[in-house]
OpenMM code with the backbone's topology and positions (N, CA, C; nanometers):
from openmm import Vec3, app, unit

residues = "UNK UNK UNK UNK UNK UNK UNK UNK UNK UNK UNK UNK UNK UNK UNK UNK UNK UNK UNK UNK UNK UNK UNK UNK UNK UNK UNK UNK UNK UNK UNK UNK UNK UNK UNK UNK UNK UNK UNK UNK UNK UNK UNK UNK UNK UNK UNK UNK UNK UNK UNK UNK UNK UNK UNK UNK UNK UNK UNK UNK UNK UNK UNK UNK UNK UNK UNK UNK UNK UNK UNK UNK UNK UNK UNK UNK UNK UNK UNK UNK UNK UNK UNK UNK UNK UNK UNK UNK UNK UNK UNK UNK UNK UNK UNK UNK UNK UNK UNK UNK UNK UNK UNK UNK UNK UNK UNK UNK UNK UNK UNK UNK UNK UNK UNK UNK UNK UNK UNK UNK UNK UNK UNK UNK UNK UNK UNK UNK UNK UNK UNK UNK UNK UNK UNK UNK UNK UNK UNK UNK UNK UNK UNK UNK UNK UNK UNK UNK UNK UNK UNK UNK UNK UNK UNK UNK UNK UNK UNK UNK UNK UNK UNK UNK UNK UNK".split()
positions = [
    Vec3(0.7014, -8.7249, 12.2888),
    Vec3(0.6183, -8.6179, 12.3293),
    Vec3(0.7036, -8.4978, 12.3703),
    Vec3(0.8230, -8.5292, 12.4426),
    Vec3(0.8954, -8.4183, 12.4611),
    Vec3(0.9280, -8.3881, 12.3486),
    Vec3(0.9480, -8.4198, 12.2427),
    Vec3(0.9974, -8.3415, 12.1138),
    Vec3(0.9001, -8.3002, 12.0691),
    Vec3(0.8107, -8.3098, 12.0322),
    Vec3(0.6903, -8.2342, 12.0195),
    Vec3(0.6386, -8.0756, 12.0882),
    Vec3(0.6755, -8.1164, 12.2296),
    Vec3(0.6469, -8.0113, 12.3022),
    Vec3(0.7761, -7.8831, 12.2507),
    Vec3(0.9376, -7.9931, 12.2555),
    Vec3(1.0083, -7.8496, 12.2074),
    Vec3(1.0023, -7.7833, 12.0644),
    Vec3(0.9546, -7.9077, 11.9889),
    Vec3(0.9254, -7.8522, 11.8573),
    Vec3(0.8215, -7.7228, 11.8828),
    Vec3(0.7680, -7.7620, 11.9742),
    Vec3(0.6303, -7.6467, 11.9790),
    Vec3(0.6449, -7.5451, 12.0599),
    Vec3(0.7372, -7.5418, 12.1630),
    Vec3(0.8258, -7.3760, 12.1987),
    Vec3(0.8595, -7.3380, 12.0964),
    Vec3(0.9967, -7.4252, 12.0345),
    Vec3(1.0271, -7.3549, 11.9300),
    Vec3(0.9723, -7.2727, 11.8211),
    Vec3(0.8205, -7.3039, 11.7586),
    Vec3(0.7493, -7.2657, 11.6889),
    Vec3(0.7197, -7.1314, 11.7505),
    Vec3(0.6503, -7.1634, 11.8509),
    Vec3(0.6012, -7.0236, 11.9261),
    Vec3(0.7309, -6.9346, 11.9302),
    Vec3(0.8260, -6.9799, 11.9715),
    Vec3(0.9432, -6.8774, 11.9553),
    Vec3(0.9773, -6.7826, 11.8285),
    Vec3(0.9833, -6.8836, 11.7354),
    Vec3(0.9581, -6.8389, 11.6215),
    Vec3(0.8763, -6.7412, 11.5490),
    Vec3(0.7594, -6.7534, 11.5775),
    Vec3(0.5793, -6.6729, 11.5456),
    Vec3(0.5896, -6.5840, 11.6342),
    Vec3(0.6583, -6.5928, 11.8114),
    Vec3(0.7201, -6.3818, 11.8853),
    Vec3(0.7666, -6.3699, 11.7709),
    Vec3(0.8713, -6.4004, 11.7247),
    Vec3(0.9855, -6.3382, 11.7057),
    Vec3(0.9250, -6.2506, 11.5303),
    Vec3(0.8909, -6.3244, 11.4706),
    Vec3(0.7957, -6.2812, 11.3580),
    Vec3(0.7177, -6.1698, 11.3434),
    Vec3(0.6477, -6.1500, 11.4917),
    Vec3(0.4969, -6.1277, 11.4821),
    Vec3(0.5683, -5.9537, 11.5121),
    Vec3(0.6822, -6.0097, 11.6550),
    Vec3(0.7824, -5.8258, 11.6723),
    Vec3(0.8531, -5.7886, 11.5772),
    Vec3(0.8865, -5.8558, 11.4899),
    Vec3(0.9452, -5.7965, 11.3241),
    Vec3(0.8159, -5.7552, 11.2308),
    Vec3(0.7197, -5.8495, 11.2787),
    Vec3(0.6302, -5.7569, 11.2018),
    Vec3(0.5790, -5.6433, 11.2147),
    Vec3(0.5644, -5.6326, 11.3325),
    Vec3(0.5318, -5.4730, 11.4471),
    Vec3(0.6107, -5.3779, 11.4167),
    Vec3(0.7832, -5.4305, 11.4429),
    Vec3(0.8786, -5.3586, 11.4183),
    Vec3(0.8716, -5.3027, 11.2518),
    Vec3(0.8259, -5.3891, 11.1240),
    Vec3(0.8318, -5.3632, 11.0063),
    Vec3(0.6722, -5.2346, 11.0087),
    Vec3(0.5652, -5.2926, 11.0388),
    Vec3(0.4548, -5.2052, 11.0841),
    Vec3(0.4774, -5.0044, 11.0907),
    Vec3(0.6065, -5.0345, 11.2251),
    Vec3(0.5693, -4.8967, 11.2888),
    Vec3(0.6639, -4.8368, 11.1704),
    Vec3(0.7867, -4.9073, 11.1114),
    Vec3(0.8705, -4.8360, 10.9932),
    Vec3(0.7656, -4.7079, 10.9237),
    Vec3(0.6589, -4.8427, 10.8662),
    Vec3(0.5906, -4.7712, 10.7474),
    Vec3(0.5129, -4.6784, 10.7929),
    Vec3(0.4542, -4.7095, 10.9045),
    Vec3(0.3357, -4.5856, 10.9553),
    Vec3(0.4339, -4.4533, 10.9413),
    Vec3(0.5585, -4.4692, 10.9954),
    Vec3(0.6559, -4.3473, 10.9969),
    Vec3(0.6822, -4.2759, 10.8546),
    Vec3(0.7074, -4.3912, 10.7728),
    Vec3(0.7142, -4.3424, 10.6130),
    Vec3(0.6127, -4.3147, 10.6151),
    Vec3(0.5376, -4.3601, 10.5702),
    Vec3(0.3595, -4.2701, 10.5308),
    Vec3(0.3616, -4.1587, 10.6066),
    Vec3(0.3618, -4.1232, 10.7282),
    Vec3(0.3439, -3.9424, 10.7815),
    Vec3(0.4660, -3.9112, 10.7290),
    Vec3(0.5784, -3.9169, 10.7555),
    Vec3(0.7131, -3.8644, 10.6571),
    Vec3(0.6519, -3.7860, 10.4948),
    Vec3(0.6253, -3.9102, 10.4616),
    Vec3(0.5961, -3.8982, 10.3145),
    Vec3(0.4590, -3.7888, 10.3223),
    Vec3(0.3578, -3.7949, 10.3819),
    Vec3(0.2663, -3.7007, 10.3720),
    Vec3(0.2911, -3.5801, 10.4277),
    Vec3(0.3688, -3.5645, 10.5282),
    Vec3(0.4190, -3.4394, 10.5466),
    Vec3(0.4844, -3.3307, 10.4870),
    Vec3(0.5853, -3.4498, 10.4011),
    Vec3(0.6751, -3.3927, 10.2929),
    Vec3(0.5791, -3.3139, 10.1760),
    Vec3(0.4525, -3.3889, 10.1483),
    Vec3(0.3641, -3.3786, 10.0737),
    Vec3(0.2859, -3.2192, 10.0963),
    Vec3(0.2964, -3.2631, 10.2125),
    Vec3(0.2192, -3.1426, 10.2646),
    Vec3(0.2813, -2.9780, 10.2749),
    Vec3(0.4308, -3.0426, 10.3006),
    Vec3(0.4815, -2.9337, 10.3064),
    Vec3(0.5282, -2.8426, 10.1864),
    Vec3(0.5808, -2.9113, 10.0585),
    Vec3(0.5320, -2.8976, 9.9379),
    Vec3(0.4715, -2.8417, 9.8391),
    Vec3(0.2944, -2.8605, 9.9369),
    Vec3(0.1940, -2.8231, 9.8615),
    Vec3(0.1738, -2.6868, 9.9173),
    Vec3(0.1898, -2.6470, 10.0486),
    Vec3(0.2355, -2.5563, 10.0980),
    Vec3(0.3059, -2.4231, 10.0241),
    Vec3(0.4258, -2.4602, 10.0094),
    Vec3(0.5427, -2.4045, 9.8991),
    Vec3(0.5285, -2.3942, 9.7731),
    Vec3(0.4297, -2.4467, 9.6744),
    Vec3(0.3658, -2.4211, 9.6089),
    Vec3(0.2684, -2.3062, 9.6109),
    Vec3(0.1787, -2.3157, 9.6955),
    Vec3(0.0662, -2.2298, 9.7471),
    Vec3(0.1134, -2.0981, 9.7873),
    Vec3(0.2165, -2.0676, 9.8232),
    Vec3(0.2991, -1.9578, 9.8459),
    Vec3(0.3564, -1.9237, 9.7127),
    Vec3(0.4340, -1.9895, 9.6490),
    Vec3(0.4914, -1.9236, 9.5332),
    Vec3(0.4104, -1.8909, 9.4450),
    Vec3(0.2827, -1.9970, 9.4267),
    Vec3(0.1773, -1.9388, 9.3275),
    Vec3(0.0834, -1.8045, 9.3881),
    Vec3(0.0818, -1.7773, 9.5274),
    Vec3(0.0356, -1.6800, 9.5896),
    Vec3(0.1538, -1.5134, 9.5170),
    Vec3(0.2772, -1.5798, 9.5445),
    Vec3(0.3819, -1.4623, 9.5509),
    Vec3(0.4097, -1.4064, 9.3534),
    Vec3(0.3348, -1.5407, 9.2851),
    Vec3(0.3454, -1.4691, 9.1214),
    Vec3(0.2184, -1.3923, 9.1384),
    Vec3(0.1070, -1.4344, 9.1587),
    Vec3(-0.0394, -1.3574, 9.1542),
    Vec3(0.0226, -1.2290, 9.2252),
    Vec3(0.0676, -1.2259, 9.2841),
    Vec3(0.0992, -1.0719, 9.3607),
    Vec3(0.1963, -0.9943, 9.2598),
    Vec3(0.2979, -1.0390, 9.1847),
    Vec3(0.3703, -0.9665, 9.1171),
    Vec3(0.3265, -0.9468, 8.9881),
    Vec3(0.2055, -1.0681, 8.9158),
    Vec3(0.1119, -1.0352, 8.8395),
    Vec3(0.0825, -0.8842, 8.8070),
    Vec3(-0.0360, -0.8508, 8.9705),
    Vec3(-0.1067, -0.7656, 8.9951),
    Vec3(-0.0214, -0.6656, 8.9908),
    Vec3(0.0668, -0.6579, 9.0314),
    Vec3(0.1843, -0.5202, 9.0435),
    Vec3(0.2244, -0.4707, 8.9277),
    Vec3(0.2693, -0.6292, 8.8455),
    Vec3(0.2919, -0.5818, 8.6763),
    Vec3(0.2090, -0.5155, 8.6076),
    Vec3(0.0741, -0.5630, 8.5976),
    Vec3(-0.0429, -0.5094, 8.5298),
    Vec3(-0.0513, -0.3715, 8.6291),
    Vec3(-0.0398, -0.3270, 8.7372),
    Vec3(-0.0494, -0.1522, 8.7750),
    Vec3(0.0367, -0.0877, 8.7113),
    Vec3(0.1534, -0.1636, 8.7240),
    Vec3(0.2550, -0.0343, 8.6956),
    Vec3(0.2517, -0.0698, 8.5144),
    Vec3(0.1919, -0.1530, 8.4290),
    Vec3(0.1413, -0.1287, 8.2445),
    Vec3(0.0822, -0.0738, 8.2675),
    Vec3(-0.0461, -0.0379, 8.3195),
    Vec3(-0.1679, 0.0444, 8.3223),
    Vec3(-0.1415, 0.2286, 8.3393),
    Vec3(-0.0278, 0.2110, 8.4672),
    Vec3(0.0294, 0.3310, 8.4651),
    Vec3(0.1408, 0.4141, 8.4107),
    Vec3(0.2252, 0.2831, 8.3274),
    Vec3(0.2718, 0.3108, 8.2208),
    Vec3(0.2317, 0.3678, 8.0907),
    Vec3(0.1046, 0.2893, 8.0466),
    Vec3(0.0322, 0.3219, 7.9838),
    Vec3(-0.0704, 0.4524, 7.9507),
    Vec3(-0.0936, 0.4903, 8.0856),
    Vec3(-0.1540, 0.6546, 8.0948),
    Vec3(-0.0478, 0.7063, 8.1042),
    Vec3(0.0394, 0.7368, 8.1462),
    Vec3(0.1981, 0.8168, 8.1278),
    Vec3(0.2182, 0.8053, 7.9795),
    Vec3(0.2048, 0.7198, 7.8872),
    Vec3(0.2227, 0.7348, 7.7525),
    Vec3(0.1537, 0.7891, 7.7096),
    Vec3(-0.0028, 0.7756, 7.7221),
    Vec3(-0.0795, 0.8701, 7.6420),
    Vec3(-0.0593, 0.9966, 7.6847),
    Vec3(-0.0200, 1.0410, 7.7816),
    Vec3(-0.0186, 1.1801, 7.8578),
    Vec3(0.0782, 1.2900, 7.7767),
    Vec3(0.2289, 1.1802, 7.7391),
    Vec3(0.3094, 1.2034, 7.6908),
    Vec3(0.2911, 1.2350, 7.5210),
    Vec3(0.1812, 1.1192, 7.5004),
    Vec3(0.1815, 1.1700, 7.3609),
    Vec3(0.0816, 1.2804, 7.3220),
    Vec3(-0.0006, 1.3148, 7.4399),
    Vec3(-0.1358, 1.4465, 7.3720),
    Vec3(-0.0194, 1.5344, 7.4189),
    Vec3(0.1306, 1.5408, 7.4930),
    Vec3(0.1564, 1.6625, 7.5535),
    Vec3(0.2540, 1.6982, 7.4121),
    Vec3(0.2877, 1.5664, 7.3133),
    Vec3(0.4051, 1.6123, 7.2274),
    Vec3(0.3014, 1.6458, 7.1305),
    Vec3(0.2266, 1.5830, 7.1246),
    Vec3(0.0523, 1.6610, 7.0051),
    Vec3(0.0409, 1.7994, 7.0223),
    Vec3(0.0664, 1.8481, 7.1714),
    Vec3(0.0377, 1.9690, 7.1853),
    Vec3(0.1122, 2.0949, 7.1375),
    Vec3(0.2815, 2.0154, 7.1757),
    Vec3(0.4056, 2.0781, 7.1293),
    Vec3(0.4476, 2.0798, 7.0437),
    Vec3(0.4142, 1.9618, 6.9512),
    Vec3(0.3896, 1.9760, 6.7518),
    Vec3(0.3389, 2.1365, 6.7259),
    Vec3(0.1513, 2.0912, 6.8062),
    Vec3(0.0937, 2.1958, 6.7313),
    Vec3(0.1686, 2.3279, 6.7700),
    Vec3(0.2573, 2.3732, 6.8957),
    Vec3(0.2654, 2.4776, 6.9239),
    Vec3(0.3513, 2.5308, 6.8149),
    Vec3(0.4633, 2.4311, 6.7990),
    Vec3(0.5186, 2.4823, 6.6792),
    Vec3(0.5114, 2.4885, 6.5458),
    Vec3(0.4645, 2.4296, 6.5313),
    Vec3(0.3750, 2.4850, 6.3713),
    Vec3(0.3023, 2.5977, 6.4080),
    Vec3(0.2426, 2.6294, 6.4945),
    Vec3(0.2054, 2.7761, 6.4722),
    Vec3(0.3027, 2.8713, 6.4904),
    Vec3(0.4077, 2.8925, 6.5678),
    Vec3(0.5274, 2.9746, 6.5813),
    Vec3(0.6139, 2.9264, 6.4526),
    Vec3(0.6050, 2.8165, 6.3431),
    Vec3(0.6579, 2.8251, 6.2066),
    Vec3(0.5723, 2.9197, 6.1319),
    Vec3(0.4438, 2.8611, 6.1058),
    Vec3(0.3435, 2.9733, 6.0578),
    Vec3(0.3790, 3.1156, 6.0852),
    Vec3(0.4019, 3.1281, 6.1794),
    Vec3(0.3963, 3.2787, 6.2502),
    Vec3(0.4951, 3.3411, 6.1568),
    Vec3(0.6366, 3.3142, 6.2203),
    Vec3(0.7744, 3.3173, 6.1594),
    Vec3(0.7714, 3.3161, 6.0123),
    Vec3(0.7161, 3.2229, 5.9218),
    Vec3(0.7111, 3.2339, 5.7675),
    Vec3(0.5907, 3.3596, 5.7019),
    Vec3(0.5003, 3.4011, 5.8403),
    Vec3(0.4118, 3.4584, 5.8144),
    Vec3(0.5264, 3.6576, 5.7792),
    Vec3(0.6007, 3.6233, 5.9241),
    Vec3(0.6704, 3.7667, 5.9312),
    Vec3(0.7341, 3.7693, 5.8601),
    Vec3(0.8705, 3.6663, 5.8363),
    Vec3(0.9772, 3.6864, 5.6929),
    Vec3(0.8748, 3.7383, 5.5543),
    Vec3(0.7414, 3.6866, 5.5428),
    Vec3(0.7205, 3.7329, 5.3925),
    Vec3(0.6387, 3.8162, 5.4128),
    Vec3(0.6246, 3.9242, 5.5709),
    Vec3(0.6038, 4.1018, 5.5418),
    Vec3(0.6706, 4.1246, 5.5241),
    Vec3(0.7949, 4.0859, 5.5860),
    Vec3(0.8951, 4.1944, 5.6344),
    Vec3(1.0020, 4.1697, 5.4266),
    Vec3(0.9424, 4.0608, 5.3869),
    Vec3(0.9779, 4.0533, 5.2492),
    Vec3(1.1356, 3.9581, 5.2181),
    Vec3(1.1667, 3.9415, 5.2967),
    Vec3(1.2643, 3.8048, 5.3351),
    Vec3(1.1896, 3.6496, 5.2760),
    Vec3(1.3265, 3.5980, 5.2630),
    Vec3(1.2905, 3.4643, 5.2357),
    Vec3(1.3048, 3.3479, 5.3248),
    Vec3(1.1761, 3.2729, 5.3147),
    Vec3(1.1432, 3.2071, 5.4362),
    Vec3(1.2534, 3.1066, 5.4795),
    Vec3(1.2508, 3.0359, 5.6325),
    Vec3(1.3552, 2.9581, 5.6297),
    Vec3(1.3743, 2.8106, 5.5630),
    Vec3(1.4729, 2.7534, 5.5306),
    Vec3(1.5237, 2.6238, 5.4441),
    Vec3(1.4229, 2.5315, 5.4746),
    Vec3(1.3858, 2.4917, 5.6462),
    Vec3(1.3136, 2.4279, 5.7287),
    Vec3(1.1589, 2.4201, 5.6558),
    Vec3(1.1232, 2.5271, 5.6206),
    Vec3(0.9601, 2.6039, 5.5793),
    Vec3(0.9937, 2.5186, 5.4194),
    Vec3(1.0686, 2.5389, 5.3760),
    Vec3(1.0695, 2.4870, 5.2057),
    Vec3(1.0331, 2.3567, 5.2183),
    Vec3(1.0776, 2.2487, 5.3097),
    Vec3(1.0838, 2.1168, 5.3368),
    Vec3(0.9152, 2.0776, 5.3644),
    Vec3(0.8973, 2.1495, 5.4658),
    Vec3(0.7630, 2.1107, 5.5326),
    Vec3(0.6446, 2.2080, 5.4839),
    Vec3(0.5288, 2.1842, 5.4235),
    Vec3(0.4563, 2.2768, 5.3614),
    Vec3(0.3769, 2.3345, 5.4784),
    Vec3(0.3079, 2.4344, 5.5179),
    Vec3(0.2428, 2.4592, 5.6858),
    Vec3(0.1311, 2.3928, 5.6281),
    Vec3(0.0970, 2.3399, 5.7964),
    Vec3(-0.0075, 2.2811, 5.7995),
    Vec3(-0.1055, 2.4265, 5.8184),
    Vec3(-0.2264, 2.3327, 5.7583),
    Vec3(-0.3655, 2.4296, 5.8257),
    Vec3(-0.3774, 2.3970, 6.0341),
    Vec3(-0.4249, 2.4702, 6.0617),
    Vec3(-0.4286, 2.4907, 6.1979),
    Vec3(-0.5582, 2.4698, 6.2131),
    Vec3(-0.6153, 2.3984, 6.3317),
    Vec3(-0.7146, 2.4014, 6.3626),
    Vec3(-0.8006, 2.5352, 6.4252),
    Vec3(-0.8966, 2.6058, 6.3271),
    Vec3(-0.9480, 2.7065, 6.3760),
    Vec3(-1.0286, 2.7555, 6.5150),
    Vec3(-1.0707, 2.5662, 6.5645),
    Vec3(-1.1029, 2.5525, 6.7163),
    Vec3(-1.0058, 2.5685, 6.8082),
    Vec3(-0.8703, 2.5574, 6.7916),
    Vec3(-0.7767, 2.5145, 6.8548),
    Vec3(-0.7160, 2.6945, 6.8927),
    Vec3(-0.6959, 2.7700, 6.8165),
    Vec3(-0.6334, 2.8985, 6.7938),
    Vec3(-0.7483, 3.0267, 6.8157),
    Vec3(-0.7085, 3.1414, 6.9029),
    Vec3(-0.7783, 3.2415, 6.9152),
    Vec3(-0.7054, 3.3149, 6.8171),
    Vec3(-0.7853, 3.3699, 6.7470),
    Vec3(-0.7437, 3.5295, 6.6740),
    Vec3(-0.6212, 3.6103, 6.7465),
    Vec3(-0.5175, 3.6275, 6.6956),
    Vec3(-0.4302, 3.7557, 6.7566),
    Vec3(-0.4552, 3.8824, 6.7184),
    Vec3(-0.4567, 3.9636, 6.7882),
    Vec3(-0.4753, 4.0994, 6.7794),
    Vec3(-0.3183, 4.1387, 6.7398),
    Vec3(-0.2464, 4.2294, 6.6108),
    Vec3(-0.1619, 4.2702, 6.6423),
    Vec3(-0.1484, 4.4132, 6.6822),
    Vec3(-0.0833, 4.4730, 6.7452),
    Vec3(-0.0525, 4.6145, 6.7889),
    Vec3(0.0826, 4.6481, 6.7127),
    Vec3(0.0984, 4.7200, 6.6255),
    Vec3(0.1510, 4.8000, 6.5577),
    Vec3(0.2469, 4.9212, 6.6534),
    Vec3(0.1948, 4.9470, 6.7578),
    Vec3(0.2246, 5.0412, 6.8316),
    Vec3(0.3392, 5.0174, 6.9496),
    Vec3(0.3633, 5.0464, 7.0703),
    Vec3(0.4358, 5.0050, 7.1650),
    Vec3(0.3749, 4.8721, 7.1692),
    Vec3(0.4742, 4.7508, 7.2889),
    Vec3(0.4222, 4.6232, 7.3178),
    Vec3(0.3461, 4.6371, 7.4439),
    Vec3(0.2307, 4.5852, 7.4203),
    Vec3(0.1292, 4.5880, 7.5235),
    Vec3(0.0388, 4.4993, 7.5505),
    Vec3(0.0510, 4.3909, 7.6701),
    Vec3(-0.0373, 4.2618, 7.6791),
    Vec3(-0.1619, 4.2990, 7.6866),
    Vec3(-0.2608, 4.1811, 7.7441),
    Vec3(-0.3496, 4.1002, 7.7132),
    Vec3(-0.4195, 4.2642, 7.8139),
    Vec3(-0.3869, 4.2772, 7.9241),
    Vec3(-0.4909, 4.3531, 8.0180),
    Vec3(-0.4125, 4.4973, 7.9788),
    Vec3(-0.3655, 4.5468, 7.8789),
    Vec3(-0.2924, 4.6856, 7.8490),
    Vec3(-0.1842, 4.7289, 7.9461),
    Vec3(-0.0948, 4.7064, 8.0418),
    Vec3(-0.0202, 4.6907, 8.1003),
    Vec3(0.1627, 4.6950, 8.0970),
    Vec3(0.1545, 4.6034, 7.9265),
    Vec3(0.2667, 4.6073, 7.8979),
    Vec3(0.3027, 4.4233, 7.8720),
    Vec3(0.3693, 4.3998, 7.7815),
    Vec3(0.3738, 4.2789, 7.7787),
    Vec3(0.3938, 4.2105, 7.9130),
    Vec3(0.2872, 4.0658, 7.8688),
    Vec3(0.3000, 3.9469, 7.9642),
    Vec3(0.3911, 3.8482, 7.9056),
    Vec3(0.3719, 3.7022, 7.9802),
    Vec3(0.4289, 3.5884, 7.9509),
    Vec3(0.2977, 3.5390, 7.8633),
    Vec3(0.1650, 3.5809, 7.9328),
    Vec3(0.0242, 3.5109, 7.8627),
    Vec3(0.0442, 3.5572, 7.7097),
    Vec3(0.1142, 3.6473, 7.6889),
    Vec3(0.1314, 3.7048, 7.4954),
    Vec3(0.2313, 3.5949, 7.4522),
    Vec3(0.2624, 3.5443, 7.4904),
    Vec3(0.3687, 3.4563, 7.4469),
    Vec3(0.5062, 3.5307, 7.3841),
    Vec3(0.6153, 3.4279, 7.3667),
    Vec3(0.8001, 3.5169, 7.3409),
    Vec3(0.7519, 3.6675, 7.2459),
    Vec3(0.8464, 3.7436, 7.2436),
    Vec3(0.8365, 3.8347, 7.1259),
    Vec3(0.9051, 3.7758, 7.0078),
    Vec3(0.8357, 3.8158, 6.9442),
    Vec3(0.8376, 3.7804, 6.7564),
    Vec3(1.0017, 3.7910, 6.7464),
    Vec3(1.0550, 3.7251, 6.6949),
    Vec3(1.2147, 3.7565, 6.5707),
    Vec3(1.1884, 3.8716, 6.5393),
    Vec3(1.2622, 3.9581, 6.4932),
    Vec3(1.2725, 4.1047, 6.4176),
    Vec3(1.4146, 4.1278, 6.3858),
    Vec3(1.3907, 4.1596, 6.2768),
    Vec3(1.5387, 4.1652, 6.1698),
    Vec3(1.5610, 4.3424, 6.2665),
    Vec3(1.6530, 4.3511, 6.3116),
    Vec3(1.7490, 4.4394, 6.4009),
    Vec3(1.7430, 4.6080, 6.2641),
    Vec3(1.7575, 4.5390, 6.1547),
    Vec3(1.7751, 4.5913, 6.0456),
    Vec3(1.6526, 4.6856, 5.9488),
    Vec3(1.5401, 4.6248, 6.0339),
    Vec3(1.3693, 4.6311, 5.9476),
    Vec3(1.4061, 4.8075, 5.9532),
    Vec3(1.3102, 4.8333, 5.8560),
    Vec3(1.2322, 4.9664, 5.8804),
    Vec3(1.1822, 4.9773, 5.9223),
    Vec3(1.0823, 4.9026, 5.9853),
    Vec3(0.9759, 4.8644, 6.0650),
    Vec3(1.0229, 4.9392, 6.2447),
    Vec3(1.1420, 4.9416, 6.2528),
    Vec3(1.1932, 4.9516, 6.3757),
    Vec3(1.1863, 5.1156, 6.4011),
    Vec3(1.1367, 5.1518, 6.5073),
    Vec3(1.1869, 5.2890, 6.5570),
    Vec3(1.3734, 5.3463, 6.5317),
    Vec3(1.3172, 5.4579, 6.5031),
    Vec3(1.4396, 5.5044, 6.4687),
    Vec3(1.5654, 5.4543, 6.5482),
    Vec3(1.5597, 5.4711, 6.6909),
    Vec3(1.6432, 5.4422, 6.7396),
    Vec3(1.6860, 5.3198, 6.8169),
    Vec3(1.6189, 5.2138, 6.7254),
    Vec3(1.6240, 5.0626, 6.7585),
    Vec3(1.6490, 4.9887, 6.6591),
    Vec3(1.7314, 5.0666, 6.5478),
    Vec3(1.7543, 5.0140, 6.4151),
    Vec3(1.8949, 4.9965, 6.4196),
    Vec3(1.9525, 4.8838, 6.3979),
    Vec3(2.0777, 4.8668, 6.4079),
    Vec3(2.1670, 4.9466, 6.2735),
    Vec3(2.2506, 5.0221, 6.3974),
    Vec3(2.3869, 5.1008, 6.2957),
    Vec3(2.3113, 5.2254, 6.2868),
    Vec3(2.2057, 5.2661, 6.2805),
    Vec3(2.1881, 5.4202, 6.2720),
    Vec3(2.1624, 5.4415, 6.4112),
    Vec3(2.1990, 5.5933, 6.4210),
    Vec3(2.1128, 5.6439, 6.6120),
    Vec3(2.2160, 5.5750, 6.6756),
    Vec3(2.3057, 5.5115, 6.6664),
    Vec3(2.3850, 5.4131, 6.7672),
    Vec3(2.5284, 5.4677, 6.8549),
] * unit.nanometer
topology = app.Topology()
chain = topology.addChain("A")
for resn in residues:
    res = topology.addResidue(resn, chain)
    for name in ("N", "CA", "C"):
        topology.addAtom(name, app.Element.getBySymbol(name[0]), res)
């Protein structure tokens, strides 16, 4: 019977000793599991931010295409505009070489003139006489540059003719 009985401490000794390794194995994992979900958490977190921080540079990209994009068109009605200006100051220029009875420039042979849009262009008045703008005054900037003139024309007042009167 006494062996029995120590057999049967012993057991019980055994089944503590078990039961606090099992506790002890227990609290391990509870620790891994919040570890591990934290990690999880923190993660998903850092995710949620970086996918926050592309949507933001998204949005920034698409403003500054959009405003890229009106800056281009802006750019291109302003070189539309500066085409047309010069084709009409070619016009003009091929218009004066063949009063003044000159031959037009190399440039003019290449490119045939365009027609001009008749909506686009007011009628010029020319004055034959002294230069005198838009409100009679005397030329403006609103008349736009003065014309080329061969130094040489007949066209020129006597004493604005190069080499005579001089």
């Amino acid at each position: 019977m006494e062996e029995a009985q120590r057999k049967r401490a012993q057991l019980q000794e055994a089944l503590e000793q078990l039961q606090a390794k099992k506790q002890v194995a227990m609290e391990k994992l509870r620790t891994a599991q919040e570890q591990w979900r934290l990690h999880q958490e923190k993660l998903l977190q850092q995710r949620a931010e970086a996918s926050a921080e592309v949507r933001l540079r998204q949005t920034g990209a698409r403003q500054e295409l959009r405003r890229l994009h009106q800056e281009l068109g802006a750019l291109r009605q302003q070189a539309g505009q500066e085409r047309h200006r010069l084709q009409r100051h070619q016009t003009f220029l091929q218009l004066l070489h063949t009063l003044q009875g000159q031959l037009p420039f190399p440039e003019a042979e290449t490119e045939p003139p365009r027609k001009l849009d008749p909506a686009e262009d007011e009628p010029q008045q020319r004055n034959t006489g002294d230069a005198v703008g838009r409100d009679g005054a005397g030329p403006s900037e609103a008349d736009g540059p003065p014309p080329a003139v061969d130094v040489g024309s007949p066209w020129l007042p006597e004493g604005q003719r190069h080499g005579k009167g001089s």
